[in-house]
C-alpha positions in Angstrom: 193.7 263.3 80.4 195.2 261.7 83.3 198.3 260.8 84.0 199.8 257.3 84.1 200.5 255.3 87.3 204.5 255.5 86.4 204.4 259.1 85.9 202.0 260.1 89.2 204.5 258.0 91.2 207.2 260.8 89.9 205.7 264.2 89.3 202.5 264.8 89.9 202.8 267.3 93.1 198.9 268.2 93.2 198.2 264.2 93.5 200.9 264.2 96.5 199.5 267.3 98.0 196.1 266.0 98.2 197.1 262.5 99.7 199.0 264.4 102.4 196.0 267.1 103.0 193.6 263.9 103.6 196.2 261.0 104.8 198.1 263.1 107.7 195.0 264.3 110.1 193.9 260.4 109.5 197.1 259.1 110.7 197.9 261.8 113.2 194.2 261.6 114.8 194.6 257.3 114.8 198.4 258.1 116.2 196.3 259.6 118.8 193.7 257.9 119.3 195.9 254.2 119.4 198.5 256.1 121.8 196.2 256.9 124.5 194.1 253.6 123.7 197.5 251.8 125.4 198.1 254.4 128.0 194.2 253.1 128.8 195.4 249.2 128.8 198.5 250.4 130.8 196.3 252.1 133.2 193.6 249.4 133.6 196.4 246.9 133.6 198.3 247.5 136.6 194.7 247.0 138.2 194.9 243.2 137.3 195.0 241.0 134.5 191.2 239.7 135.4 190.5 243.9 135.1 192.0 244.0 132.1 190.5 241.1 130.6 187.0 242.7 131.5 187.5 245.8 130.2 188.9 244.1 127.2 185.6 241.6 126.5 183.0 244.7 127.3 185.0 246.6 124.7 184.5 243.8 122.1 180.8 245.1 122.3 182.0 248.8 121.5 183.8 247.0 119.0 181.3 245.5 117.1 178.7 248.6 117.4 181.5 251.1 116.2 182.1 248.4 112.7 178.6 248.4 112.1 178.7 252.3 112.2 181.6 252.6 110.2 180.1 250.0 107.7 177.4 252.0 107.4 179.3 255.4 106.9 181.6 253.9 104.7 179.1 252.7 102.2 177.5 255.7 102.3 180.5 257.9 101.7 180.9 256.1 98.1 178.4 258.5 96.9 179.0 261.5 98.9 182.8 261.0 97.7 181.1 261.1 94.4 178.7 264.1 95.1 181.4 266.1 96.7 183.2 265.8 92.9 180.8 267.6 91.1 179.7 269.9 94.5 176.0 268.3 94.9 175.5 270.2 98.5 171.8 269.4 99.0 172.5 265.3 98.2 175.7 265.9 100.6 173.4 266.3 103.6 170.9 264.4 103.2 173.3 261.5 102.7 174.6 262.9 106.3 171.5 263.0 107.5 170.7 259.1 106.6 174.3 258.1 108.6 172.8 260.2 111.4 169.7 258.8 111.5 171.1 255.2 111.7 174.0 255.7 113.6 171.2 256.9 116.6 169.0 253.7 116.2 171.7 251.6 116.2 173.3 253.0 119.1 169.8 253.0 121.2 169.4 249.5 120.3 172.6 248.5 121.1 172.4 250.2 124.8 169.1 248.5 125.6 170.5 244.9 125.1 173.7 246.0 126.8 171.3 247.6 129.4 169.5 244.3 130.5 171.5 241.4 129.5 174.9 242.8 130.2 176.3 239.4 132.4 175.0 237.5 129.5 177.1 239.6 126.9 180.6 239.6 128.7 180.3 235.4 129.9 180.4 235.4 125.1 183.6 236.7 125.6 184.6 234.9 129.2 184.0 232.3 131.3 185.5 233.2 134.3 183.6 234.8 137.0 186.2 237.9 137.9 186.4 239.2 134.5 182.7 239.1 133.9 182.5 241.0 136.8 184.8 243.6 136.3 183.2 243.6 132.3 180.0 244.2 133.3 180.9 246.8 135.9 182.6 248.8 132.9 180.0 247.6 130.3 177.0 249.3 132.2 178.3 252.5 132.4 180.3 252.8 128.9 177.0 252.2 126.9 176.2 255.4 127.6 178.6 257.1 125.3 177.4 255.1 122.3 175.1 257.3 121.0 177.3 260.2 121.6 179.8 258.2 119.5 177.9 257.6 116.5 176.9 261.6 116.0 180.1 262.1 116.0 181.4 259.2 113.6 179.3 260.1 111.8 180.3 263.9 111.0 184.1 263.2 111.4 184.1 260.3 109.0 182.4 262.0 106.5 184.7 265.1 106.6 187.2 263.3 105.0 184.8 263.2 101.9 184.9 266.9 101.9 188.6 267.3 102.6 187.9 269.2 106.4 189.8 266.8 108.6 192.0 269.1 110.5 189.4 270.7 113.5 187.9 266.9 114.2 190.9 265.9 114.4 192.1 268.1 117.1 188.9 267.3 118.7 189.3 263.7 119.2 192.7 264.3 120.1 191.3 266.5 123.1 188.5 264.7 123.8 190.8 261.3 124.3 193.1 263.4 126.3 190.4 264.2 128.7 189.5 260.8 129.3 193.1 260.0 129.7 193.4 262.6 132.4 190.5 261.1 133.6 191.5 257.8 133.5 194.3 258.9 135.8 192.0 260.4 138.3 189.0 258.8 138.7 191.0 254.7 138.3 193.3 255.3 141.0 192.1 258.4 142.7 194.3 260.8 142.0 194.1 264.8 142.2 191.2 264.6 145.0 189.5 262.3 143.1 187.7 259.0 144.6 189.4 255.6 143.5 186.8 253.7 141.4 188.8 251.7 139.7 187.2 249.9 136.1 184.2 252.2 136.9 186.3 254.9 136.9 187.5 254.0 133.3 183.8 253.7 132.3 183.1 257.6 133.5 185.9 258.7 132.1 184.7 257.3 128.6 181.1 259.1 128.7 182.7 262.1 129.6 185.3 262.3 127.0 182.7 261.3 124.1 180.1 263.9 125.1 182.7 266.7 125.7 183.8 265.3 122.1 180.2 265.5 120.3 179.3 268.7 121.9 182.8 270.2 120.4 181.9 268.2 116.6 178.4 269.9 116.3 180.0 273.8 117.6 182.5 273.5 115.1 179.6 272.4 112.1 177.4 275.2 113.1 180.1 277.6 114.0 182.2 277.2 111.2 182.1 279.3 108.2 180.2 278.0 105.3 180.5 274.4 106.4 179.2 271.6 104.0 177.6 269.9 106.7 175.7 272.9 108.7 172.8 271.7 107.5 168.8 272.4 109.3 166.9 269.5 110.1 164.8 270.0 107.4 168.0 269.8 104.5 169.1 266.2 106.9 165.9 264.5 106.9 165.0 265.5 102.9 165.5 262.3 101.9 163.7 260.6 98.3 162.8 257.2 97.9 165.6 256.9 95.4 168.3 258.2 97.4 167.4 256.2 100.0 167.8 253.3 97.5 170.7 254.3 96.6 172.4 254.8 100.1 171.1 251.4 101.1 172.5 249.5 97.4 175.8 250.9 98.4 175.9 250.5 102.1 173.9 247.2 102.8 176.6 245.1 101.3 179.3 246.9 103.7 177.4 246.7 107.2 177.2 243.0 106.6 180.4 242.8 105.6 181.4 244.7 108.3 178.8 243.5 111.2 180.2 239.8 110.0 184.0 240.5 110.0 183.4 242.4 113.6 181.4 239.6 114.9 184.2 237.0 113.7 186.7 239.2 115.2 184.3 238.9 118.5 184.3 235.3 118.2 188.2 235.1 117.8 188.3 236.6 120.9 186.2 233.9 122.5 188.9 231.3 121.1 191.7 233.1 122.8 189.5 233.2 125.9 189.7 230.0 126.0 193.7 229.7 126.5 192.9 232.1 129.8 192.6 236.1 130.7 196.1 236.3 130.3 195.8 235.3 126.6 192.8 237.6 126.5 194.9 240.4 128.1 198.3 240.0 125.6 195.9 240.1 122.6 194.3 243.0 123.8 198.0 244.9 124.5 199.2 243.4 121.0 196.4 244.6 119.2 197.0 247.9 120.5 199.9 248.3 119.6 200.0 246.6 115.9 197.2 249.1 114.9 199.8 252.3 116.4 201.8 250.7 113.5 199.7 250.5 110.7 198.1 253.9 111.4 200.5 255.0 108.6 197.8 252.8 106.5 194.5 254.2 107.5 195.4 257.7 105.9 196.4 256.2 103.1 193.3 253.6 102.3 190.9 256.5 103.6 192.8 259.3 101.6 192.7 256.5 98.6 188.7 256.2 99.0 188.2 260.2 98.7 190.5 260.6 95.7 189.5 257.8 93.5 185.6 258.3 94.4 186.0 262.1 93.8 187.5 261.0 90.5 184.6 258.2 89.9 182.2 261.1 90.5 183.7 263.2 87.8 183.3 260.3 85.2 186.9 259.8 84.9 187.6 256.2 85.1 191.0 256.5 83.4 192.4 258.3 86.3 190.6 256.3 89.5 192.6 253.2 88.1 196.0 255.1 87.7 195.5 256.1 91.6 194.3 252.8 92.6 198.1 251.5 91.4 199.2 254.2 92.7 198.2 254.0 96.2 198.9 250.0 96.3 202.6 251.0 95.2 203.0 253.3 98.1 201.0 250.9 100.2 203.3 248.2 100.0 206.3 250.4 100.6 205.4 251.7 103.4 204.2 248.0 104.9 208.3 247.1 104.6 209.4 250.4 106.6 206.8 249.8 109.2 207.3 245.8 109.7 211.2 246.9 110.2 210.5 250.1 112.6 207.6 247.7 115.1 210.1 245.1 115.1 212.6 247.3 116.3 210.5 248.7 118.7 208.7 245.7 120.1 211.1 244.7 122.8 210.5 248.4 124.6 207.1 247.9 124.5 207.1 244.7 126.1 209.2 245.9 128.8 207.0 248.7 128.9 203.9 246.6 130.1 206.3 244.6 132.8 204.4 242.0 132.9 206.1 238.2 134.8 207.8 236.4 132.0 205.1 234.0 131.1 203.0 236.7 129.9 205.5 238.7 128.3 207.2 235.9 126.8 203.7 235.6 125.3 203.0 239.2 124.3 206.6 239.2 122.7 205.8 235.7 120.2 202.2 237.7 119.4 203.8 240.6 118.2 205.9 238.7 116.1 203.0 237.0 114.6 200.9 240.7 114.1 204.4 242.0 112.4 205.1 238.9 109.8 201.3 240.1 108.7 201.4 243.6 108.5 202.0 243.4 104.6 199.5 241.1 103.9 196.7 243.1 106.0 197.2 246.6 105.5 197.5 245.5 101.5 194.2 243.7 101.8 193.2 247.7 103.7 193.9 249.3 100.5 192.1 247.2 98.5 189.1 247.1 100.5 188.7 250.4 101.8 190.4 252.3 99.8 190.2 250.6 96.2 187.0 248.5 95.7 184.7 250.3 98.1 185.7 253.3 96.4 184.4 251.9 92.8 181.3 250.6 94.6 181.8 246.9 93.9 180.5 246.9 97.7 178.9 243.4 97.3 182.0 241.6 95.9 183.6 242.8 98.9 181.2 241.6 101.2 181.2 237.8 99.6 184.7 238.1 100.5 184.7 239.4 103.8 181.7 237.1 105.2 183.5 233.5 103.5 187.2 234.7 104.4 186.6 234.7 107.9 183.8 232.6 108.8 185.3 229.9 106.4 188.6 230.4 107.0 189.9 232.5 110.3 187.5 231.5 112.4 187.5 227.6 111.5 191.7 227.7 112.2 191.3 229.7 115.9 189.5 227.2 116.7 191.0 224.2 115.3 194.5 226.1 116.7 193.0 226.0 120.6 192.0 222.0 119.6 195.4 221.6 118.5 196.8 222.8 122.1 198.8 225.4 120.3 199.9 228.7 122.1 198.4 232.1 121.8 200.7 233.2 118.9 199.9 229.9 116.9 196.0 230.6 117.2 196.4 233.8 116.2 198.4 233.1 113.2 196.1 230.9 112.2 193.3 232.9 112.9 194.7 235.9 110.8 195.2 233.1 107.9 192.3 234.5 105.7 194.2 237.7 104.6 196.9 235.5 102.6 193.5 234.3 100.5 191.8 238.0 100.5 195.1 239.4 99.1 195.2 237.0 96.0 191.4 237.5 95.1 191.6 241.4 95.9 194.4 241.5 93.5 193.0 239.9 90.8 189.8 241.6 91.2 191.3 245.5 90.7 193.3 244.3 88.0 190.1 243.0 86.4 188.7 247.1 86.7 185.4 245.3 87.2 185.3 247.4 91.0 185.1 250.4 88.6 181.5 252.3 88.7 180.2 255.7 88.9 177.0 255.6 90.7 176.0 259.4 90.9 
């Protein structure tokens, strides 16, 4: 029998102890990951604001390759959330075997357009002849480390299925290190090193992701009685009805995702247009509001494993009583954090030092990413951790592709018509997550989202 929401909010210790087992190697590794991510924009920033910018619009690519990944991943982890609830090793790896699979043709695909239209691919982002320089400089070196990226993804996402987060965790935390310590040398040619500047930041990135994959697959292999040490046989095992299965669940989420990351793209290309200074604050402030809400990627993720491992076990009862659960503590949490950035975003500013245009600029963003924090990291839960969870993959995706094709990326645009300033345009592009919340809402309170699919 499962316990009510009210009553898991109070006493239910094993609950607690299983969101803080998945939810703090999450938060810690994105803590991570997000701090060096703007020591990197620090780095590359005191090169220039046109450097910045270029490093910025080549990353957008990364961007959109590393969604389409993680839509993939996360569809797919549905049902090994579900198989890992009632132990189903063999359908485990196979299911980690598809994610491999695509992650490697989507990375080799996305290297060869990168490879030989690369100019092309930054002027989407930029107009201006410096930072498409200094973009494609980075861009055609970076591309290497995609493929490495997506093995690794790959295992490290799905080890939160399967409750082993602690050993990838320190793993990208010393494989971003290295780049950082690479970053130091190899931008500004420190210890011995030569000064190369954005190519410099584009070494240290393929170094840092193969040290990291090489370090992911030792610790599978090496590691006793891991889920995922599995022979290439056991990956590539894969039915026709499995494979139906995967793709029902995950289909709906790459386009949701390969849309929402391609909007996201294209809101960049509006804030181009207001100048590489606009390009470079949203870079810095989007940095920075994600070191805040990092909080809320352990929780939707650690949400995700608990209410799927539930689904998998047939209990329904108890996968809604969590899902109020974790939108409780989700909205909590979004107060403390809204409080703690805006106590904290003045620092930062001065932190950057940039002239007082820009920083009078960074400092009206940041406002703008901290009156939305509630709004986004509750439509997080619900998403990611809530509806995805249940499998109602496709209702999510309807949402995803109309809110911000029909709504955010209609009012960045309209907002750079209007002559407003870089925090109005980005209000308005981040409008869309008012609507999502209200629909997400109603749709979990509906239990519709609720399937087992195993």
């Amino acid at each position: 029998m499962s316990l009510s929401s009210a009553a898991l909010l109070k006493y239910d210790k094993s609950f607690y102890a299983t969101v803080l087992r998945i939810a703090i190697p999450i938060i810690i590794e994105h803590v991570i990951s997000i701090s060096l991510n703007m020591l990197d924009t620090l780095m590359i920033g005191k090169l220039g604001v046109n450097q910045l910018a270029g490093v910025g619009s080549a990353n957008r690519v990364f961007f959109v390759f590393i969604i389409v990944c993680f839509g993939f991943y996360s569809g797919a982890s549905v049902l090994l959330s579900q198989y890992w609830g009632v132990r189903d090793l063999p359908n485990i790896r196979r299911i980690l075997g598809v994610d491999y699979c695509f992650g490697i043709v989507v990375s080799l695909a996305v290297m060869a357009w990168a490879y030989f239209d690369t100019p092309q691919l930054i002027s989407f982002f930029s107009k201006d002849p410096a930072v498409i320089g200094f973009g494609a400089t980075y861009l055609r070196i970076a591309q290497f480390s995609y493929i490495c990226t997506a093995v690794t993804f790959a295992a490290a996402f799905n080890c939160r299925c399967i409750h082993r987060l602690a050993i990838p965790v320190l793993i990208n935390g010393l494989a971003l290190a290295v780049k950082t310590l690479l970053n130091y040398c190899l931008i500004y040619g420190n210890l011995g090193f030569p000064a190369l500047g954005v190519e410099g930041a584009a070494i240290a990135v393929v170094a840092a992701r193969l040290l990291e994959m090489s370090a992911m697959l030792f610790y599978i292999y090496h590691a006793r009685q891991h889920p995922f040490a599995a022979r290439l046989r056991e990956l590539a095992d894969w039915n026709r009805q499995l494979l139906r299965n995967v793709l029902r669940t995950t289909a709906p989420v790459v386009i949701s995702e390969s849309t929402w990351s391609f909007g996201n793209a294209v809101y960049y290309v509006a804030y181009g247009m207001l100048g590489p200074a606009a390009q470079a604050v949203v870079q810095v402030a989007s940095v920075v509001s994600d070191l805040f809400q990092a909080l809320f990627f352990g929780l939707g993720n650690a949400s995700a494993v608990m209410i799927g491992n539930k689904l998998g076990q047939g209990d329904k009862d108890a996968a809604y009583d969590y899902s109020k659960v974790f939108l409780k503590l989700t909205l909590g949490f979004c107060l403390l954090m809204s409080l703690l950035f805006l106590a904290m975003k003045n620092p930062i500013i001065r932190l950057y030092g940039y002239d007082a245009v820009t920083s009078a600029m960074l400092h009206n963003t940041l406002l703008v990413y901290i009156l939305y924090t509630t709004p986004r990291m509750l439509v997080y839960t619900l998403f990611i951790g809530i509806l995805r969870a249940g499998g109602d993959t496709r209702f999510c995706m309807i949402l995803d592709v109309l809110g911000i094709w029909c709504i955010g990326v209609p009012l960045a645009f309209l907002g750079v018509r209007l002559g407003l300033p870089l925090y109005g345009v980005v209000a308005m592009s981040l409008g869309d997550e008012l609507v999502k919340l209200w629909i997400c809402l109603a749709r979990m309170k509906s239990k519709r989202w609720i399937n087992v699919l195993i």
